[in-house]
Structures are given as structure tokens and as C-alpha cells.
C-alpha positions, -999 to +999 in steps of 0.1 A: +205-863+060+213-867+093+225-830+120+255-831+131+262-828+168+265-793+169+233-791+151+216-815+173+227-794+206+214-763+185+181-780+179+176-790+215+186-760+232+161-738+206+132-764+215+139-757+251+140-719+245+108-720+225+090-740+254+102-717+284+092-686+262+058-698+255+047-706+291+064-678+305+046-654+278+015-674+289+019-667+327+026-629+320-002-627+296-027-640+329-014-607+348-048-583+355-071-602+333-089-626+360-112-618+391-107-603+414-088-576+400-112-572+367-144-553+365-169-568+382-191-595+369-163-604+347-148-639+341-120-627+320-108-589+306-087-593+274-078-554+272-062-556+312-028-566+321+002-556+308+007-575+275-037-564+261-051-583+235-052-618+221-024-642+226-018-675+206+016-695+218+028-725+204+042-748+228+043-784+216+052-770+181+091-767+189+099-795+166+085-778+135+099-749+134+135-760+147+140-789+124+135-768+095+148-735+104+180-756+113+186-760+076+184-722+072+208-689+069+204-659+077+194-649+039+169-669+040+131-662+044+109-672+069+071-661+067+049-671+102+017-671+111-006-658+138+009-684+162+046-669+151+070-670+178+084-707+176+095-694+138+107-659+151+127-680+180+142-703+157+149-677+129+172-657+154+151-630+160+164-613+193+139-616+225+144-586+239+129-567+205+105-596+199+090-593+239+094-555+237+069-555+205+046-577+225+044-553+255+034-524+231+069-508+241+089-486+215+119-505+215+101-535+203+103-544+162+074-521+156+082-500+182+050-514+202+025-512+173+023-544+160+019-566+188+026-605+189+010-611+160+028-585+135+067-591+143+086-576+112+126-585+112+141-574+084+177-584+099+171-619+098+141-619+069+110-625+095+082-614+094+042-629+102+003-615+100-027-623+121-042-630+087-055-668+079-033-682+050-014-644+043+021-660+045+023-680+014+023-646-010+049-627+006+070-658+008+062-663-030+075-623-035+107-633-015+115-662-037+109-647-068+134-620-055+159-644-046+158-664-078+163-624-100+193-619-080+203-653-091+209-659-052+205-691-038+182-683-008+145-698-003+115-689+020+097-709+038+057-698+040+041-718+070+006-724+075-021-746+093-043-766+082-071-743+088-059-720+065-050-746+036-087-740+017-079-703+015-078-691-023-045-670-012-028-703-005-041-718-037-032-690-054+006-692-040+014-727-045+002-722-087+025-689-089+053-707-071+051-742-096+044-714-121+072-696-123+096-726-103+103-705-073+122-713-043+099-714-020+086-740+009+056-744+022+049-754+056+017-770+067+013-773+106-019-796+109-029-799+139-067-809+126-081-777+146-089-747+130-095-727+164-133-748+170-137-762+134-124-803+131-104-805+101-131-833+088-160-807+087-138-787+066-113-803+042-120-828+016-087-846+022-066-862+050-037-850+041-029-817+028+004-823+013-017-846-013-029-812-031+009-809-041+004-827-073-023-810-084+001-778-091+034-802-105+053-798-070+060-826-047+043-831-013+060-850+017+046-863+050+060-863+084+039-883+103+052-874+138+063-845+157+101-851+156+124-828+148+148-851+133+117-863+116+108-830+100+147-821+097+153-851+073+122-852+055+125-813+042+162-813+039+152-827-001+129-796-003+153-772+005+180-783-017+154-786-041+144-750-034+183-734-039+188-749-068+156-732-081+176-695-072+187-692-109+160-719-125+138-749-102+108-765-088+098-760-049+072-783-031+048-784+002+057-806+033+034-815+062+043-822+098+018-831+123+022-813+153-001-806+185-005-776+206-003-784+244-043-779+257-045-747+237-010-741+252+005-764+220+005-797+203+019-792+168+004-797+135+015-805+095+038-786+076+038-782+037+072-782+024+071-770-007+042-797+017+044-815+047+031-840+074+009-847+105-003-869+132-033-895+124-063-888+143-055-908+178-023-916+171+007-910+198+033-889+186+069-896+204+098-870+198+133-881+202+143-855+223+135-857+260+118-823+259+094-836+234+074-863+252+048-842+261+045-831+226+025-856+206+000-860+237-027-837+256-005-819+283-029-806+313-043-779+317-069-756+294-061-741+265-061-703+263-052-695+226-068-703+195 
């Protein structure tokens, strides 16, 4: 299935809005938390500055999130995780709100008391948690709402790879064959789970392979394209509407990479989905994603 050209413009210009977000959020995060204006003896004060707290961006991960999210409506479900705002962008959720919730103000989502991690949107059906693998279930409840109503909306629950042994994500992807809900499930591997290499903790290469094991297919996207990961879970998501009023969903998994702890992407699950092979260059067809399928400069801040 190949985007139309108003669909390609809309995928480019989101990737470029993701990027600029994510290293200005990362600049403003910096602000009071390094010497000299910390507490002495200090290398770095996480509760100073004016957005306190952890911070995990996802720059290099544009391609992900935009090329399925360009598939979506506005009914339709998107679940993030702890490194949400690439979905959140992507999903439509307004900056101001999003950036206001970051900064702890009132007129944020949740009116400054979720933070970055904990961005609700019930407008345009996003919402994420700073808990490992806690997107699948509420994606799973939206589905199963969806396919009640007899609507044809889906959700799309993404993960990473560090969170595919969890027994919540398990648990999801057996409700969702289960019970044929319209859900997809996206695996973002980017073979990292904060310090832990994904070969010191999962007993397969690929994640999307466990799809079988529940009755639901599993797809691959081996780089981190957007047009890659656009036509690979366009299938999926077809799949997943006509589940509304009886189906079958399945997981797809992109590979992407976060820059140096500022983003490369990782694999998606599409109801699985695909990654990048250990050593292996990733080139995205849009000029704005050269840099994401190598190590950009720089260190990495988040996890």
C-alpha cells in the first residue's frame, strides 16, 4: 500500500516535528541541572531546572510512530510507553497541553501532575505509563470496546523489546487472539533495555516470532523507514477493523535506534513487528532519516 502525496508530506513534516521537539525538550531539560549552578559536589541534580525529574526522548524513532499512526483516525487508540511523545506527536495531541503537562503547569493534560511520562488525551484516545510493558492491557480494553460497539476502530499497544518478557504482555497478546480483538501491537526493538543487551535477556531474535505461539501473525520491518513500517502494518490494520464486529489482530516489529540515548529506534509488534540486525545500517528514505539507523554524536541522557 503505497501513501499518497499528501500523506507522504504529512509523514515528513510529523518526523521533522518529532525531531525538533525532542532536542529542544532535551536542551530545556539541561536548564539548572549541571555545575556550576547545582549543589556543590554535584555532577548532575535531576530535581533542579525547570522541567524536574527523569526524561526519556525518542529522537531517531520518528519513523515508527509516523508510519503507523498515518494509517490512523481520530477514533482510534494509541497506547505509548515511557518514551511516549513521538506517538503523542503523531496521534495529534496538541503541544501546548502536552509541554504544559511536562513543566508541572495546570494547563497541561493533567494539569501538571503527570509529567512526561503520564500524558492522558482522551480527545484523540492517547494515553501512556512509565510502567514496563503496561500498554498492551489498556489497548486490549480499548479494542474489546470498539469491537461491542460494533465500531470499526483498533488500538495500537506499543512496546520495546525490553518489556516483551513481561507476563502483562503475554497476558495481552493471549486475551487479544482470544477473544479476536482489534488490536496492534508494536514492538520498538532497539536491542537495549536501558543497560541490559537484548541477548542477555531474550531467548529469540526476533520478537514478532512469538506471534504464532498465540494464532496471530507477526511481521518484520527490518529498517527504520517509515514507508517501510507504513506498508508492512497497513495488512495489520485492515486486519484489525475488520475484527470491530468479529477478527484476528497480530504483532509487528520495526527496528528502530535512539540517537546516543537521544534516539535510534527499535521493533515494533503489529499485532508484531520488525528491527535492525545487530550491526546492520539502517537508511530511511527521507532525508531527515539518515541519521536514524546510525550512532548520532553525542551521549545519551535517557534511558
Amino acid at each position: 500500500m503505497q501513501p499518497s502525496k499528501e500523506k507522504l508530506l504529512w509523514m515528513y513534516e510529523k518526523m521533522v516535528e518529532i525531531r525538533n521537539y525532542e532536542e529542544t525538550m532535551a536542551n530545556v531539560y539541561l536548564e539548572g541541572k549541571l555545575p556550576p549552578n547545582i549543589q556543590k559536589g554535584l555532577a548532575f541534580d535531576i530535581g533542579s531546572g525547570p522541567v524536574p525529574g527523569e526524561m526519556h526522548l525518542a529522537a531517531g524513532q520518528e519513523p515508527v510512530a509516523v508510519g503507523i499512526c498515518a494509517h490512523l483516525k481520530l477514533e482510534d487508540t494509541v497506547v505509548g510507553t515511557h518514551r511516549p511523545h513521538h506517538f503523542a506527536i503523531a496521534k495529534g495531541v496538541p503541544l501546548d497541553k502536552m509541554t504544559a503537562e511536562m513543566f508541572g503547569k495546570v494547563t497541561g493534560l493533567g494539569k501538571g501532575k503527570g509529567g512526561h511520562m503520564h500524558l492522558f488525551d482522551p480527545e484523540h484516545k492517547f494515553s501512556c505509563s512509565g510502567l514496563i510493558g503496561a500498554s498492551l492491557p489498556p489497548a486490549c480494553g480499548a479494542g474489546l470496546a470498539a469491537k461491542k460497539m460494533g465500531k470499526d476502530w483498533v488500538a495500537v499497544a506499543f512496546f520495546g523489546e525490553g518489556a516483551a518478557n513481561q507476563g502483562a504482555v503475554h497476558e495481552s497478546l493471549n486475551l487479544a487472539a482470544l477473544w479476536k480483538l482489534p488490536v496492534i501491537f508494536v514492538c520498538e526493538d532497539n536491542k537495549w533495555a536501558i543497560s541490559v543487551p537484548k541477548t542477555s535477556a531474550t531467548s529469540v531474535e526476533w520478537v514478532a516470532d512469538r506471534a504464532s505461539a498465540y494464532g496471530m501473525p507477526g511481521i518484520k520491518v527490518l529498517h527504520n523507514d517509515a514507508l517501510e513500517v507504513y506498508e508492512a502494518v497497513a495488512p495489520a490494520i485492515e486486519r484489525a477493523r475488520r475484527l470491530g464486529p468479529d477478527g484476528h489482530p497480530g504483532p509487528v516489529q520495526p527496528s528502530p535506534g535512539r540517537a546516543p540515548r537521544r534516539g535510534l529506534p527499535r521493533q515494533p509488534l503489529a499485532g508484531p513487528a520488525a528491527g535492525r540486525r545487530p550491526g546492520q545500517r539502517s537508511e530511511v528514505r527521507f532525508d531527515l532519516g539518515r541519521t536514524h539507523g546510525r550512532q548520532l554524536g553525542g551521549r545519551r541522557m535517557d534511558r
